[in-house]
C-alpha positions in Angstrom: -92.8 10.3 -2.1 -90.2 8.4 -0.8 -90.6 5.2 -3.6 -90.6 8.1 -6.2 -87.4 9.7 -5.0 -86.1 6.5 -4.7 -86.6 5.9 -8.5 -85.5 9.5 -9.8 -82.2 8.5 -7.7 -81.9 5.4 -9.2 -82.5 7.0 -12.8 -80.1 9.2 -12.2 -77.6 6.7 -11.1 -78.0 4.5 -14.2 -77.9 7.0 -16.7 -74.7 8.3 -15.0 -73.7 4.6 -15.2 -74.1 4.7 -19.0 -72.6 8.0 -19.3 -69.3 6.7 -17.4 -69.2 3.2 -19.3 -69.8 5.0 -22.7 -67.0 7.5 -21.8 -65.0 4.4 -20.7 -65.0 2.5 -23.6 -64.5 6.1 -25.8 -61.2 6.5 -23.2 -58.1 8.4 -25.4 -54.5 7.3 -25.9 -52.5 8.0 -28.1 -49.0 7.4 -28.7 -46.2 9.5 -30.3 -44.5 8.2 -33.6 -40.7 8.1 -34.8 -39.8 9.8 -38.0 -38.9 6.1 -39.7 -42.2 5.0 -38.9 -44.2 7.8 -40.0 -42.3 8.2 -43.4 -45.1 9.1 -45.6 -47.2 11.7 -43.4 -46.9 15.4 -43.2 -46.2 17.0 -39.1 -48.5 20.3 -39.7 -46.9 22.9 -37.2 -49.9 23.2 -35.2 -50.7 23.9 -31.3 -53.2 20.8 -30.2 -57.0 21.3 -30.1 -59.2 19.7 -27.1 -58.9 16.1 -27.9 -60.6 13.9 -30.3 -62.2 10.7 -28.3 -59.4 7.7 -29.2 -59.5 4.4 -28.2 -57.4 1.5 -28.3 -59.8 -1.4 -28.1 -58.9 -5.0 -27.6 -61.9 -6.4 -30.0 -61.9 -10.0 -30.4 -61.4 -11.2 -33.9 -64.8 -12.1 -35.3 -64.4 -13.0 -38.9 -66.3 -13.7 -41.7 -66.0 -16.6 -45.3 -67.2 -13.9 -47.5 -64.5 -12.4 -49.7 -65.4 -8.9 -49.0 -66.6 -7.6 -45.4 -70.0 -5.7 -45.4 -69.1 -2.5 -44.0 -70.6 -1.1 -47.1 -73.5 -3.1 -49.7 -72.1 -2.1 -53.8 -68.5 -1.3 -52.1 -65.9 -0.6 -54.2 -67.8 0.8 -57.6 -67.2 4.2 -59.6 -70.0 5.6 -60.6 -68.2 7.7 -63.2 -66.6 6.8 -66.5 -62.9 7.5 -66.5 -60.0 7.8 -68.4 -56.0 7.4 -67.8 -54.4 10.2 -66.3 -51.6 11.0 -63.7 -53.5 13.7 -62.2 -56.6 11.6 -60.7 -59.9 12.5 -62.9 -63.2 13.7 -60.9 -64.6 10.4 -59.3 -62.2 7.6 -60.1 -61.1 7.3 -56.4 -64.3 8.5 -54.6 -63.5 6.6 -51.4 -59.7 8.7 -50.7 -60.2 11.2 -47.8 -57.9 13.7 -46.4 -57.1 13.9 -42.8 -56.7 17.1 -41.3 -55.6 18.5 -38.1 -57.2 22.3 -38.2 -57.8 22.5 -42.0 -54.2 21.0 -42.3 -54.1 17.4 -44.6 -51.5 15.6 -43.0 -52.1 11.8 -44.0 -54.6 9.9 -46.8 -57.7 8.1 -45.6 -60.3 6.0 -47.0 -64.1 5.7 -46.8 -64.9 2.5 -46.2 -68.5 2.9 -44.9 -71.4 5.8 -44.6 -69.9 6.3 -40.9 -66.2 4.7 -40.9 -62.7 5.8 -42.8 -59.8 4.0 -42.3 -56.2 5.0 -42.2 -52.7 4.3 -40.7 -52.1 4.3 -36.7 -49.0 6.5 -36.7 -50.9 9.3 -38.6 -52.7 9.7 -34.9 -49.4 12.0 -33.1 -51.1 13.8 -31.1 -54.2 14.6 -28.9 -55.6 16.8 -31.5 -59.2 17.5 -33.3 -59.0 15.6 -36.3 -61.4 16.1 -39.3 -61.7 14.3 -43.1 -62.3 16.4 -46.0 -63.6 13.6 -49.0 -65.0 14.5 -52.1 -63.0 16.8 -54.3 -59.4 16.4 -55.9 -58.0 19.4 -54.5 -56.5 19.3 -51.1 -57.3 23.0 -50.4 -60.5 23.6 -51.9 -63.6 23.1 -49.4 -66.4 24.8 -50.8 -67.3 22.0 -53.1 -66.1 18.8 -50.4 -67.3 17.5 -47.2 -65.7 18.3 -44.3 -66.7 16.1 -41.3 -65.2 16.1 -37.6 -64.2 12.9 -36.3 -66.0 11.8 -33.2 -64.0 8.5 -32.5 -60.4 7.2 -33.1 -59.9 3.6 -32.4 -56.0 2.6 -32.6 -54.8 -1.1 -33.0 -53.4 -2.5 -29.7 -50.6 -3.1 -30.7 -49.5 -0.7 -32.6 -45.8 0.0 -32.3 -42.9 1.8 -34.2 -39.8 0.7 -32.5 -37.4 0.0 -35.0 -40.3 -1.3 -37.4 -43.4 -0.1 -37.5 -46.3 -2.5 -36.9 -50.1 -3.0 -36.8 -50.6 0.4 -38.3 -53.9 0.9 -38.7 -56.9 2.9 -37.0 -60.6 3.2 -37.4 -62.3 7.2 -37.1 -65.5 6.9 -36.5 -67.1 10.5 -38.5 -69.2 12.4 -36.6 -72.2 11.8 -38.8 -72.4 9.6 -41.9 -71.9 10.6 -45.2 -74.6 11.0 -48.2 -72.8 8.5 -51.0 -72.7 10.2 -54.6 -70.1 9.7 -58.0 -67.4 11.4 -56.1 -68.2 10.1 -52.1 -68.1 6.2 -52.1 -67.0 3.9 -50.0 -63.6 1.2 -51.1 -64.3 -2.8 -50.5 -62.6 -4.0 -47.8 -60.9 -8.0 -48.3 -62.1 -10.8 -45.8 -59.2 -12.8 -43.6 -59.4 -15.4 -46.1 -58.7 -12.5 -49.4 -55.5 -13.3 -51.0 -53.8 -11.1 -54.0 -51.4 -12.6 -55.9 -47.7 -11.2 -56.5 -47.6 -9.4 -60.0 -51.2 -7.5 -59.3 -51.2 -4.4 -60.6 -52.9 -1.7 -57.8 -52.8 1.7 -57.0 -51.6 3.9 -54.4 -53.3 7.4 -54.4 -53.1 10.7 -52.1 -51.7 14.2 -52.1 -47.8 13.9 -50.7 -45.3 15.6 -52.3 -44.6 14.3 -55.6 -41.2 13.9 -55.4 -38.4 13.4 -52.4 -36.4 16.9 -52.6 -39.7 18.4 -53.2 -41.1 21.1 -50.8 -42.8 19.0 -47.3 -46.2 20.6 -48.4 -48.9 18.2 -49.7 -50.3 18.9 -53.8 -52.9 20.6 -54.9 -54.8 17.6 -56.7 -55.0 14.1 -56.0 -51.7 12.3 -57.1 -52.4 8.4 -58.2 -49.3 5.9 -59.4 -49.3 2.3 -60.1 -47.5 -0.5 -57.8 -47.2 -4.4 -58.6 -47.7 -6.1 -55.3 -44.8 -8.2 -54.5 -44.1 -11.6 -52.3 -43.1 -10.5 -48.9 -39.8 -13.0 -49.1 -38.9 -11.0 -52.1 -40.1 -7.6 -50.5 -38.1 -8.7 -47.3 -34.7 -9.3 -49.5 -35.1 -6.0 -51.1 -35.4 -4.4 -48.1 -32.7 -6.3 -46.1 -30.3 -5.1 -49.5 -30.7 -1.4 -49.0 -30.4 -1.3 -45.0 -27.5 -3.5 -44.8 -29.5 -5.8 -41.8 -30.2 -9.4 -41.6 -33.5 -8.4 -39.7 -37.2 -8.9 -41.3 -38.2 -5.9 -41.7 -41.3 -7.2 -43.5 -43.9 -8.8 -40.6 -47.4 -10.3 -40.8 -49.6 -8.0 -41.3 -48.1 -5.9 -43.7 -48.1 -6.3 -47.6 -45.6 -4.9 -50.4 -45.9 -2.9 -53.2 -42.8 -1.8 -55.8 -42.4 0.1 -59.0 -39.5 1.6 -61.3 -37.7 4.6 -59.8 -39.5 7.2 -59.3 -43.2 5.7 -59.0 -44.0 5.3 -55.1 -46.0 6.6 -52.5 -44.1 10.0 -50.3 -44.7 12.3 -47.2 -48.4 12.9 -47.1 -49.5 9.9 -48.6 -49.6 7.9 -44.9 -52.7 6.8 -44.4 -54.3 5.8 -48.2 -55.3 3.5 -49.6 -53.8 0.7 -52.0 -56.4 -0.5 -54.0 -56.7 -3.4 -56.8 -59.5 -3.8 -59.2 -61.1 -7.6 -58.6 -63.6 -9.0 -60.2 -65.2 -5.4 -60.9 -64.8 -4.0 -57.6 -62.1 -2.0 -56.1 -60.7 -3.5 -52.9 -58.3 -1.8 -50.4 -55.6 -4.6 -49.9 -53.1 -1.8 -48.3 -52.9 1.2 -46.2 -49.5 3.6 -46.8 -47.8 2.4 -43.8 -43.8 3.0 -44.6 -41.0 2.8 -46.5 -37.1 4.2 -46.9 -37.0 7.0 -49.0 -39.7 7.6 -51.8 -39.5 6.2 -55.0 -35.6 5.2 -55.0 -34.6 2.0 -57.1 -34.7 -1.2 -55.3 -37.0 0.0 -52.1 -40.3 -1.0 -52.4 -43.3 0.6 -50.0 -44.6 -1.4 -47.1 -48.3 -1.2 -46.5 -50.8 -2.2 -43.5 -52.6 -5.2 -45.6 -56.1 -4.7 -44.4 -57.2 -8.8 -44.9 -55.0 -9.6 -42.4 -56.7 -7.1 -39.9 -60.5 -7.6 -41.3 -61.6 -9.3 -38.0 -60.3 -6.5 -36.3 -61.7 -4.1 -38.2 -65.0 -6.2 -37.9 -65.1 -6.7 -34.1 -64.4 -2.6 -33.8 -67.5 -1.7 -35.9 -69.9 -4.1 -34.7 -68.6 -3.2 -30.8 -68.9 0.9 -31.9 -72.5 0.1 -33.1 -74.0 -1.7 -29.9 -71.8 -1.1 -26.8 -73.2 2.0 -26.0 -77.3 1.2 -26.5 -76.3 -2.2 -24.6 -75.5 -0.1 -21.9 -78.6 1.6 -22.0 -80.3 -1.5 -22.8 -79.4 -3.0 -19.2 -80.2 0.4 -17.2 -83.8 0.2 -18.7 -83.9 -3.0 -17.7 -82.5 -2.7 -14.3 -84.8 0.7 -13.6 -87.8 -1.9 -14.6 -86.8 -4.9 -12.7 -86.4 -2.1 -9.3 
């Protein structure tokens, strides 16, 4: 009797271990955004919810020579036909998400895996339950999309928005993964090594409001508009121009896109994706991450570029998807070994 109890205790003790670890690694922070940073997402007027699980992880950087990262096998394909349009056409962006804070979008998202969407670190303001609604154009409509709670949040490190905002980007980790079909697919995401050239013609797509004295409430149906990606030293001059500064306001890690007046990403866009077509697949090279003003002559939009951060977003997923069994893993081993 006393060897048994001894065991149950020590059963208990190591699946409370892998319980506390788990919870550990899962911890939540998150940190409050200024207005310049978060220029392109909407602030619902909402009380907060229990909170989501966020992390900011310290993943090393494990990269890899392929030009697109596996997150997802046949990445970056419509399965539809489409045409040109303004308003985006069932299917041709299958991969866009909307995140939501209680059935409210307040910043773009992509799907960039069965189990992973991707999106911009200062659309995460609060300790509040987020949730993704993919699948449909409208932003309203949820009887014929997918609406799936977000279990995980993991923040970049070092995200900041003091005077510029940096390293904006953040994993959510869905609460279960998603069934791919024509209008649910996940976007290819570029390797370290991905480079697009200055010129490329890609496009930014989400529901913020289409124009900058428009009302702060998103649109109905998914907005898409065209940007050529710019050098950042030309990006940086633009910029420099319109703020009267000699600062760089364009750092590693972020990536430039610009278009005639008018033609930009606004509020409620935060968060999407910018995506090129290469070599038949559709790649997100950008996440909306901020900009002066929406669509005014002579200020382009600054976006996350997601190369840059593909080790990152590697070592996050491949921690996510063994950490916790690890865990579990040594207690089985330890309870065996006693």
């Amino acid at each position: 009797m006393a060897s048994g109890g001894g065991s149950l205790g020590l059963i208990t003790c190591l699946l409370l271990l892998q319980s506390e670890l788990c919870e550990a690694w899962e911890a939540a922070t998150v940190s409050s955004t200024s207005d310049f940073s978060a220029g392109h997402s909407e602030t619902p007027r909402v009380n907060p919810l229990p909170p989501t699980q966020v992390l900011v992880t310290k993943a090393a950087r494990q990269g890899q020579t392929s030009a697109f990262k596996p997150f997802a096998l046949g990445c970056g394909q419509r399965l539809t036909k489409i045409m040109g349009g303004m308003d985006a056409e069932e299917g041709k962006w299958p991969w866009q998400v909307s995140l939501r804070v209680r059935h409210m979008h307040i910043c773009g998202a992509s799907l960039i895996s069965a189990e992973w969407v991707l999106t911009a670190a200062h659309c995460i303001f609060s300790r509040s339950q987020y949730s993704v609604k993919m699948g449909d154009l409208s932003v309203h409509r949820q009887n014929t999309s997918l609406v799936i709670p977000i279990q995980r949040i993991i923040v970049h490190p070092q995200f900041s928005s003091a005077i510029v905002v940096k390293n904006d980007i953040a994993l959510l980790k869905l609460q279960h993964p998603v069934n791919f079909t024509s209008n649910i697919y996940p976007v290819c995401i570029p390797s370290e090594t991905f480079f697009v050239n200055a010129g490329t013609k890609c496009w930014v797509t989400g529901w913020g409001k289409p124009a900058p004295g428009a009302p702060n409430i998103p649109t109905e149906v998914l907005q898409e508009v065209d940007q050529n990606i710019i050098h950042y030293s030309e990006c940086n001059k633009m910029l420099m121009k319109v703020t009267s500064t000699s600062l760089d306001l364009v750092k590693s890690g972020m990536i430039c896109g610009y278009k005639e007046k008018g033609r930009d990403a606004c509020q409620g866009d935060s968060g999407g994706p910018l995506s090129c077509e290469l070599d038949d697949k559709w790649v997100q090279v950008g996440v909306v991450s901020w900009g002066i003003g929406c669509g005014r002559q002579g200020h382009p939009g600054v976006y996350t570029d997601t190369a840059y951060y593909s080790k990152w977003l590697t070592a996050v997923v491949n921690q996510a998807a063994c950490f916790c069994p690890l865990v579990f893993l040594v207690s089985l081993l330890c309870l065996l070994a006693s």
